[in-house]
C-alpha positions, 0 to 999 in steps of 0.5 A: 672716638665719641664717648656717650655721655649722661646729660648733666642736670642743672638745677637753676640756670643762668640767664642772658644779661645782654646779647652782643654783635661785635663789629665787623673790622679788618686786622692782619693785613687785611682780613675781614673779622666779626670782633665780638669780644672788645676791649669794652667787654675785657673788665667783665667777661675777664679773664678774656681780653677778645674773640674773633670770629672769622668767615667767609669764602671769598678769597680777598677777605683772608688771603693776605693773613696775618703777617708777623707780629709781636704778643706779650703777656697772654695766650691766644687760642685760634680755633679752625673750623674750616680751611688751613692756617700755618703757623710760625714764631719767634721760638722756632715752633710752625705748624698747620691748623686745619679743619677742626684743628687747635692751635694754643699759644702762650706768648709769656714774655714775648714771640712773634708769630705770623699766621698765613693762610695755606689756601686760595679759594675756598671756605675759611672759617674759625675763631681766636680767642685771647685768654689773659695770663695771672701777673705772675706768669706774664714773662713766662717762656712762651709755648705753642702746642697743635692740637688736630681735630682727631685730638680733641676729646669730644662726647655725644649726650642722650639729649641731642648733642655732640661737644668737642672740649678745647678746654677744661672738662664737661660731663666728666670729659677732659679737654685738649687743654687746662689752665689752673689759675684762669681755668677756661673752659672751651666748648664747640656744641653741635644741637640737633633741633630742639635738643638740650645741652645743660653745663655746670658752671662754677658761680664765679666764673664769667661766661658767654656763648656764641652761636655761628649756626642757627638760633638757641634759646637760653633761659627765655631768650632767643640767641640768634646766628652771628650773636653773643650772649653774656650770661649773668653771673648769678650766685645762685645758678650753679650752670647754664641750659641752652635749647636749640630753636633749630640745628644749631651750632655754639660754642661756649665760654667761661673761666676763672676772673683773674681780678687784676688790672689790665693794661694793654697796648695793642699786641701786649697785655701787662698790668701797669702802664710801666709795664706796657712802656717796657714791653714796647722798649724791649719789641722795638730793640729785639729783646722781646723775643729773645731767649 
């Protein structure tokens, strides 16, 4: 069911600090990806360490997927537009991510996962976001949740736009998932031409947007296909307004700075060098993922 919604007003909007390309590589076992979020951007769109934006139908870019392999220390957020991924890790959770479909995992102190694709041909299409976890939640239990696409609360505004909500709330609509201490929010909006969405956002939250259909103009400055725009974080604004140039497709980003130190060493994301050298110990003798 989409509710109807009345559009939010912002009163002095966040503008475009930079737009970002990403850069194409291959992860996995060999799976073609626009890295748009990279270690580069970690410090200033913190609490989120990577995105990943993925597509394509040609069978050769995706079909080797992306075998089992450890994470320690933050959550991952893979979020499928197109096609099917099965899911299966180290505490015993599987499931099948398709068409619009969620999949939330929090690795905490370890698991290993591999996520395979359950096709041969056909339109693969998605993202996967990795949000960072507080110091003291990085040994935590891991928990994994599948969120179909029916499940995830979405709205229609007056102004043109249809929103899912992954994460946190917009116009009085809670989403799929909330995070207390990062509180992410996660927004696929869909814009009719020349539609308006305006969202509130919290001063000091970080935020981006990433538009994989058409071109958007945020505060002057045209955003277009295949493109992030980091927003700038003005203590002033109190929200974002995003006007589609075209039909167009976005999803928007923003969460709380966690603040800390960030140590990563590929798969694991800890706070202190120590830490990292102890998380590699503990892979390498099968104590990362066990009970």
């Amino acid at each position: 069911m989409i509710e109807q919604v009345t559009a939010e007003r912002v009163k002095h909007a966040r503008g475009v600090e930079r737009l970002i390309s990403g850069q194409f590589v291959t992860d996995g076992a060999g799976v073609r990806i626009n890295r748009v979020l990279t270690h580069a951007l970690q410090r200033r769109l913190d609490p989120f360490l990577m995105l990943d934006a993925f597509g394509s139908d040609k069978p050769g870019d995706y079909i080797a997927g992306f075998p089992e392999h450890p994470h320690r220390g933050f959550e991952t957020i893979s979020y499928m537009l197109a096609g099917s991924m099965r899911h299966r890790d180290s505490a015993g959770n599987e499931g099948l991510i398709t068409d619009g479909g969620v999949q939330w995992m929090t690795a905490g102190r370890g698991v290993a996962h591999s996520e395979m694709p359950e096709q041969t041909d056909g339109l693969m299409e998605g993202f996967q976001l990795w949000l960072n976890l507080p110091a003291k939640d990085k040994m935590t239990a891991p928990w994994y949740r599948d969120i179909p696409d029916a499940e995830v609360p979405r709205f229609e505004t007056s102004g043109g736009a249809t929103v899912k909500v992954i994460a946190g709330a917009s116009h009085g609509v809670a989403g799929a998932v909330q995070r207390a201490h990062t509180e992410p929010l996660y927004l696929d909006v869909h814009l009719a031409a020349n539609a308006t969405f305006e969202q509130l956002l919290p001063p000091g939250h970080n935020a981006f947007i990433y538009v994989y259909r058409g071109q958007v103009v945020v505060d002057e400055q045209n955003v277009p296909q295949t493109k992030m725009a980091i927003l700038k974080n003005d203590p002033a604004a109190d929200g974002v307004r995003i006007v589609a140039a075209q039909p167009s497709r976005l999803i928007l980003i923003a969460g709380q700075p966690l603040g800390e130190p960030i140590a990563q060493h590929g798969p694991f994301v800890m706070n202190t060098q120590q830490e990292l050298i102890e998380a590699v110990e503990d892979f390498r003798s099968g104590r990362l993922t066990a009970a």
